[in-house]
C-alpha positions, 0 to 999 in steps of 0.5 A, a space after each residue: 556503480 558508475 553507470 549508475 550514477 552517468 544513468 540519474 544524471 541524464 535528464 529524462 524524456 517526456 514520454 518516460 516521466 508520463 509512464 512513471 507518472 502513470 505506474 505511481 498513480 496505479 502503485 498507489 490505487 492498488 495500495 490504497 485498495 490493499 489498506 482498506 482491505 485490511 481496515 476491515 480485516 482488523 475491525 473483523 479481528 477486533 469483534 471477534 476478539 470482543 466476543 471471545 473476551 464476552 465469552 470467556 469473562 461471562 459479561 
């Protein structure tokens, strides 16, 4: 746990906050593309389930 703790004191180099910079803007591409992804599927889900409903209640 102290090394730890002596790693995060130490002040990080340019070219390391780029790269982390960098993988959190990918991170949240990637994230960003998995959340619209799934929008679609729960709005396929909800037709689906509307014309169960429509089914199974004769509307």
């Amino acid at each position: 746990m102290t090394w730890l703790r002596r790693a995060l004191h130490l002040p990080a180099p340019e070219s390391n906050i780029g790269l982390v910079l960098v993988l959190c803007v990918v991170t949240m591409s990637f994230m960003s593309v998995a959340l619209v992804w799934q929008a679609q599927i729960i709005a396929n889900q909800r037709e689906a389930i509307q014309w169960l409903e429509q089914l199974k209640f004769g509307s």
